[in-house]
N, CA, C and O of each residue as an XYZ file, in Angstrom:
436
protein
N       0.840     -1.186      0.000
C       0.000      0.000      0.000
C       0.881      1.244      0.000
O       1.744      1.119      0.869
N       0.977      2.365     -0.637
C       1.249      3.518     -0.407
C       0.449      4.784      0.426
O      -0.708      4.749      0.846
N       1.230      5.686      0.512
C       0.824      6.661      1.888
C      -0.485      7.282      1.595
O      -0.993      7.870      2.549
N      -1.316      7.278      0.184
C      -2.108      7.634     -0.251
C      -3.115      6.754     -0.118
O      -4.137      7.054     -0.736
N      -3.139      5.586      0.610
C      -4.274      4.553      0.672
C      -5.362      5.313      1.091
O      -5.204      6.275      1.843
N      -6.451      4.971      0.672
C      -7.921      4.822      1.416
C      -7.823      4.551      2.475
O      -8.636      5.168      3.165
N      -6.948      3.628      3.237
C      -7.212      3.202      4.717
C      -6.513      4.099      5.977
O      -6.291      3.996      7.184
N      -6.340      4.956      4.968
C      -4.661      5.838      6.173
C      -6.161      6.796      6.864
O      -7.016      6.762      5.980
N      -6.413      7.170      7.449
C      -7.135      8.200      8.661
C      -6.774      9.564      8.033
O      -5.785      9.971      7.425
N      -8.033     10.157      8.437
C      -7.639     11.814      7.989
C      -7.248     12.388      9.222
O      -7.704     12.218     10.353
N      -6.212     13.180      8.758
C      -5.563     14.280     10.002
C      -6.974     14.554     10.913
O      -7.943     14.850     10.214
N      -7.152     14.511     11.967
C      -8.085     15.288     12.894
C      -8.038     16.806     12.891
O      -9.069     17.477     12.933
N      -6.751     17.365     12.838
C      -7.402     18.952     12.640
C      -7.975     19.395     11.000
O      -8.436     20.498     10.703
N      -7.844     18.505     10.292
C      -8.045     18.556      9.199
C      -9.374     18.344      9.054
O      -9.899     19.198      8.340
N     -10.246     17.362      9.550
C     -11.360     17.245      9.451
C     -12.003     18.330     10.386
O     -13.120     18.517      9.904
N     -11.878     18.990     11.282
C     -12.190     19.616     12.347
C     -12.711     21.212     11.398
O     -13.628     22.032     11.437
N     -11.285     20.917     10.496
C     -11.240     22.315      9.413
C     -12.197     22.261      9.137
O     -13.045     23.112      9.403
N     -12.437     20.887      8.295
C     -13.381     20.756      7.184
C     -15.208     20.877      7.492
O     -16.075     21.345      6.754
N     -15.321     20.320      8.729
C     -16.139     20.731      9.329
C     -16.881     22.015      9.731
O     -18.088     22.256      9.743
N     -15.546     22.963     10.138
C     -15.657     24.440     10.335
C     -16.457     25.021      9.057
O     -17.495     25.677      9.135
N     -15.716     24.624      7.736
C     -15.576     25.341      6.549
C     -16.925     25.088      6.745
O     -17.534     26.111      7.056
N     -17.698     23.958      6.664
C     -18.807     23.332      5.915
C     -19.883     23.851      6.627
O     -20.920     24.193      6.058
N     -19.717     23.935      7.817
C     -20.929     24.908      8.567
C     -21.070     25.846      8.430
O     -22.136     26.254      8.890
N     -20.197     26.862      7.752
C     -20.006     28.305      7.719
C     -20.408     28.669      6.255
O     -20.860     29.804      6.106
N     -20.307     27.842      5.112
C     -20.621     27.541      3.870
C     -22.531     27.519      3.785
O     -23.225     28.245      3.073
N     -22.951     26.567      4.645
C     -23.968     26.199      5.242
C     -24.570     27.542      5.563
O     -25.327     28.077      4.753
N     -24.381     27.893      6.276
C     -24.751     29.348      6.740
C     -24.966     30.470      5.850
O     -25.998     31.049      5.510
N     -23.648     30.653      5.528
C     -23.513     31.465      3.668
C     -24.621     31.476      3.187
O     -25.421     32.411      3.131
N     -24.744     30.073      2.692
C     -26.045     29.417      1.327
C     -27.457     30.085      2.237
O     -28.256     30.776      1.605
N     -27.669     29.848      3.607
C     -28.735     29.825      4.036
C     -28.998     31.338      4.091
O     -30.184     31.660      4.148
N     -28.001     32.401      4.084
C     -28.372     33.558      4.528
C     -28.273     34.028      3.365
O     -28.767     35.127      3.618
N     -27.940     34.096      1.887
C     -28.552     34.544      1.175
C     -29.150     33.590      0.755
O     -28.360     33.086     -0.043
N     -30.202     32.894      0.770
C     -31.208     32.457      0.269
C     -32.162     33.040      1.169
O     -33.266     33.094      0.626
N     -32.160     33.415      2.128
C     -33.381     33.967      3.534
C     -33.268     35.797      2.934
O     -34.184     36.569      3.218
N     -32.386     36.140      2.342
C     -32.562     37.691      1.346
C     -32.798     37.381     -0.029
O     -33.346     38.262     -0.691
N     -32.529     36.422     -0.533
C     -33.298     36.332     -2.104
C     -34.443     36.162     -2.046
O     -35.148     36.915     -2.718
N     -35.071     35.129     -1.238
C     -36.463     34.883     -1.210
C     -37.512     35.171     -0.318
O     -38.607     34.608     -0.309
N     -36.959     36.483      0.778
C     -37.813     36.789      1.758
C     -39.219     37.925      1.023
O     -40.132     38.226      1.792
N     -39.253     38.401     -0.278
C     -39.882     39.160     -0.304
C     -41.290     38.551     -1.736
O     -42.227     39.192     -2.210
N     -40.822     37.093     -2.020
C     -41.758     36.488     -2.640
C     -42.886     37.182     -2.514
O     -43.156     38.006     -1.640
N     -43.705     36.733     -3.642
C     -45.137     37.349     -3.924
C     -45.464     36.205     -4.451
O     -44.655     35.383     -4.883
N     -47.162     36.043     -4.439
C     -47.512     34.781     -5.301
C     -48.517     35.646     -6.375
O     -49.338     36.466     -5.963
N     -48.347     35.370     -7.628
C     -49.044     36.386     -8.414
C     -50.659     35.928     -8.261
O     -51.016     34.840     -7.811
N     -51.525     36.955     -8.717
C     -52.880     36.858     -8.602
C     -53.239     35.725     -9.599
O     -54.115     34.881     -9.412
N     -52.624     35.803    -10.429
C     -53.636     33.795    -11.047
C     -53.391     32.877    -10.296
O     -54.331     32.098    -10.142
N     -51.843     32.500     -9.380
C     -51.700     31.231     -8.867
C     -52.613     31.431     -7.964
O     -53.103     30.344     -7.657
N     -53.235     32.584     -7.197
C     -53.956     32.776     -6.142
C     -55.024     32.341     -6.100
O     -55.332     31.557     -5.203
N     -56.173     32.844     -7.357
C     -57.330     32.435     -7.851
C     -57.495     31.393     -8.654
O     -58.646     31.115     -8.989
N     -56.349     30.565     -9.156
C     -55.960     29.208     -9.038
C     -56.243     28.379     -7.987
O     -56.981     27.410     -8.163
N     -55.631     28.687     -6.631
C     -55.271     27.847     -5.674
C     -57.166     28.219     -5.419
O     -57.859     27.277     -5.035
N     -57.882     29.689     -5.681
C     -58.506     29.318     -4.805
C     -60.208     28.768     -5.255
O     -61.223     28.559     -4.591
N     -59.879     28.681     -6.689
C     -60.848     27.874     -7.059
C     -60.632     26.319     -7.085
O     -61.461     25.410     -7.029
N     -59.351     26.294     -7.180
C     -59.308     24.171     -6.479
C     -60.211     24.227     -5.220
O     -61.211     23.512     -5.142
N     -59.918     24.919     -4.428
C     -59.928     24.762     -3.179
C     -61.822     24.683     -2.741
O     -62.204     24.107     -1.722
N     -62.783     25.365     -3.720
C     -64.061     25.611     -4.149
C     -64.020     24.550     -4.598
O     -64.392     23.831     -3.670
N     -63.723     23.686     -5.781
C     -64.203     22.563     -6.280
C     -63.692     21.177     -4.943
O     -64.445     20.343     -4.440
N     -62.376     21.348     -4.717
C     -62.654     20.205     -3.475
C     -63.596     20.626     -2.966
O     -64.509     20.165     -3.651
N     -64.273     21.554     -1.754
C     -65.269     21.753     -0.826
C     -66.350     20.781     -1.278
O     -66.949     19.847     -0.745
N     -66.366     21.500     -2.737
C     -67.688     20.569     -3.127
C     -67.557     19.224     -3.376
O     -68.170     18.428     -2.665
N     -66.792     18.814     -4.350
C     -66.727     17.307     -4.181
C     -66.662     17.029     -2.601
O     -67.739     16.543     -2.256
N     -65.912     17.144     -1.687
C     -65.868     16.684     -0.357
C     -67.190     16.701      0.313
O     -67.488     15.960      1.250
N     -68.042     17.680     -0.277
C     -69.759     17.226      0.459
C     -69.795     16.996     -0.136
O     -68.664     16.512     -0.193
N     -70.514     16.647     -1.696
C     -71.044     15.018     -2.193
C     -70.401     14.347     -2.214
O     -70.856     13.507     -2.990
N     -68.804     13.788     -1.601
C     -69.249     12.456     -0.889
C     -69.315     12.315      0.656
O     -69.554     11.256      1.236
N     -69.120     13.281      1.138
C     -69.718     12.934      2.633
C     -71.590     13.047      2.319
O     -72.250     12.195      2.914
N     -72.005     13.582      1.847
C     -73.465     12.985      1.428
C     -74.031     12.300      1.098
O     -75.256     12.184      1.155
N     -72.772     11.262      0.384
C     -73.496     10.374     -0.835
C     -72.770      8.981      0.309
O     -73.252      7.850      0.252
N     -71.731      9.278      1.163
C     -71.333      8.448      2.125
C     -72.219      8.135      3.483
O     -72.450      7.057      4.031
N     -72.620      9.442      3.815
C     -73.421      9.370      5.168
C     -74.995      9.841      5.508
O     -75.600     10.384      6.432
N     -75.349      9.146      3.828
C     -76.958      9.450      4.231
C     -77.597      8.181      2.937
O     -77.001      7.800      1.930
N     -78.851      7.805      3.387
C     -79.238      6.598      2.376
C     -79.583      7.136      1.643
O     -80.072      8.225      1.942
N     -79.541      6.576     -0.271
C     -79.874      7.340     -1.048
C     -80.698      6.258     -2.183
O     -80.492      5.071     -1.933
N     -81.267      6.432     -2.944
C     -81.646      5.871     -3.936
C     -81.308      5.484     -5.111
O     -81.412      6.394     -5.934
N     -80.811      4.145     -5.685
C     -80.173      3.717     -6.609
C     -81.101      3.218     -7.399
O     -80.810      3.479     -8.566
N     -82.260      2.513     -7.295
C     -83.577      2.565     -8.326
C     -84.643      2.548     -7.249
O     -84.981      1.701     -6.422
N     -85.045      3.739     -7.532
C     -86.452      3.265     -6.701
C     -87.642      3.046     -7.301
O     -88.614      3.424     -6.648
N     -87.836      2.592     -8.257
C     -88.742      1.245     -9.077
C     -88.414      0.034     -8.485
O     -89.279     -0.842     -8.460
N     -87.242     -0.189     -7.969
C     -87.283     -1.583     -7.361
C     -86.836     -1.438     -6.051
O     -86.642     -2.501     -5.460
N     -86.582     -0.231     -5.330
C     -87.044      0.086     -4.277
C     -85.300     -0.827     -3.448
O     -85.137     -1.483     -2.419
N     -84.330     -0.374     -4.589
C     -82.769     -0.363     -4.047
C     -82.412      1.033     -3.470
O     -82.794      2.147     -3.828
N     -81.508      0.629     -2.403
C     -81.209      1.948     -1.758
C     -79.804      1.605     -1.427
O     -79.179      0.544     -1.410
N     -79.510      2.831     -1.170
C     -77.386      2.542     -0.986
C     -77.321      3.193      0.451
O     -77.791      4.285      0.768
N     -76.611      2.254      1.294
C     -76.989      2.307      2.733
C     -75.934      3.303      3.107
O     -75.173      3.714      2.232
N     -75.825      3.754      4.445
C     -74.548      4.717      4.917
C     -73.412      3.543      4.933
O     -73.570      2.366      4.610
N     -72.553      4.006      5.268
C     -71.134      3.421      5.646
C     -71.088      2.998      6.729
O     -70.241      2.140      6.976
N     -72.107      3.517      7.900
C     -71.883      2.489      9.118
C     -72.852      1.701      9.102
O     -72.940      0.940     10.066
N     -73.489      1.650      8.437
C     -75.013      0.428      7.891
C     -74.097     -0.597      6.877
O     -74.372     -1.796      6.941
N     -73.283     -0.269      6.173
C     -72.772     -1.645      5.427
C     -71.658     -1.815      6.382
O     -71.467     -3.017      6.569
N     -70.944     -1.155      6.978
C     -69.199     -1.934      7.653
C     -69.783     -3.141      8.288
O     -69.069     -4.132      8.133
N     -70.894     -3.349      8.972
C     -71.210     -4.895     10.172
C     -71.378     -5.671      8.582
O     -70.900     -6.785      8.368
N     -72.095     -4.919      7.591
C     -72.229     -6.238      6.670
C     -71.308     -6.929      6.199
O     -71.338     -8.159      6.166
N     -70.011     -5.941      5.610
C     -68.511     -6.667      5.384
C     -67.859     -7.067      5.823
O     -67.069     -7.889      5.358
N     -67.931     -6.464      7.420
C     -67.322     -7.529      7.997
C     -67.505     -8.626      8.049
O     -66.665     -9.454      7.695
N     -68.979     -8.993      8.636
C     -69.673    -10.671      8.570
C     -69.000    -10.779      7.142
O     -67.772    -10.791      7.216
N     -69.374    -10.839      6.203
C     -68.767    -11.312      5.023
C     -67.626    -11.893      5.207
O     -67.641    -13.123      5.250
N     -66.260    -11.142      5.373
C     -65.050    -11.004      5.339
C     -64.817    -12.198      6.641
O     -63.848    -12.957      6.616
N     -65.811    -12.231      7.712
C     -65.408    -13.300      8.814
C     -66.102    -14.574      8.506
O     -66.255    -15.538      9.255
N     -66.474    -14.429      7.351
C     -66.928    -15.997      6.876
C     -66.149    -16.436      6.033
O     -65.915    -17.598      5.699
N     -65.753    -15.510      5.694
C     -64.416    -16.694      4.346
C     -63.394    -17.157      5.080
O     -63.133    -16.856      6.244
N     -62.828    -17.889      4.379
C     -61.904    -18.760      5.534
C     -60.574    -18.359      5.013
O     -60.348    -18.499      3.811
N     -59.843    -17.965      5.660
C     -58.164    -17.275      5.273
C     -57.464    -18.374      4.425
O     -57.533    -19.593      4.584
N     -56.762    -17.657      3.472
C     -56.043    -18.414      2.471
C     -54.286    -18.682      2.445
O     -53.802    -17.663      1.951
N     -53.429    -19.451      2.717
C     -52.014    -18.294      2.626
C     -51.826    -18.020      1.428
O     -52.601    -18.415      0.557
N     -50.721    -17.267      1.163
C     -50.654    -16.382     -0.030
C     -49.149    -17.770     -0.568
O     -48.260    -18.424     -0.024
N     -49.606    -17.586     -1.644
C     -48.354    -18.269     -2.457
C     -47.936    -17.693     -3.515
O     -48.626    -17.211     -4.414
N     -46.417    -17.744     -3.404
C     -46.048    -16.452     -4.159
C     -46.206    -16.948     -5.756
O     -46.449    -18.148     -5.880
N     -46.149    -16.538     -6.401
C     -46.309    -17.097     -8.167
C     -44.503    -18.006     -8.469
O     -43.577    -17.866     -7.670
N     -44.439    -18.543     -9.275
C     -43.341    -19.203     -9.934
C     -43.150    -18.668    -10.774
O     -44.049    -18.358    -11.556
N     -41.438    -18.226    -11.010
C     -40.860    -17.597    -11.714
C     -40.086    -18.368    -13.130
O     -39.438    -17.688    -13.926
């Protein structure tokens, strides 16, 4: 091996340096980036962008908490109805505790 190996140890004040440098570098980067970007603006379309998503979730989010937590009618000629979510969970479960567990086998390659 020569004195240049990979395995030889780095000087300790050397790393100590390097350390110094790298926090202070660190710092540098962070303090002008906290003056380049402290005076951001978000322009008025991303605004009325953000804030018509934000109108269409609302609404989707009540029809389906409506269409989740109230019974509704799926034909009522034959007098089907779509139950809440805590009216079907006892049903799937029973379901789910009547089948009998399977193990999983992985496929052949």
């Amino acid at each position: 091996m020569n004195e240049h190996s990979a395995s030889k140890p780095i000087n300790p004040a050397a790393a100590f340096a390097l350390g110094i440098f790298g926090f202070f570098a660190f710092a540098a980067l962070a303090f002008v980036a906290y003056f380049f970007f402290r005076n951001g603006r978000v322009s008025e379309a991303a605004t009325a962008a953000t804030q018509a998503r934000l109108e269409a979730r609302a609404a989707v989010d009540e029809a389906n908490n409506n269409s989740i937590h109230s019974v509704t009618w799926v034909d009522e000629e034959k007098e089907i109805v779509s139950p809440t979510i805590e009216a079907y969970l006892p049903i799937a479960a029973d379901k789910l505790l009547d089948k009998k567990p399977t193990p999983f086998v992985a496929p052949a390659q």
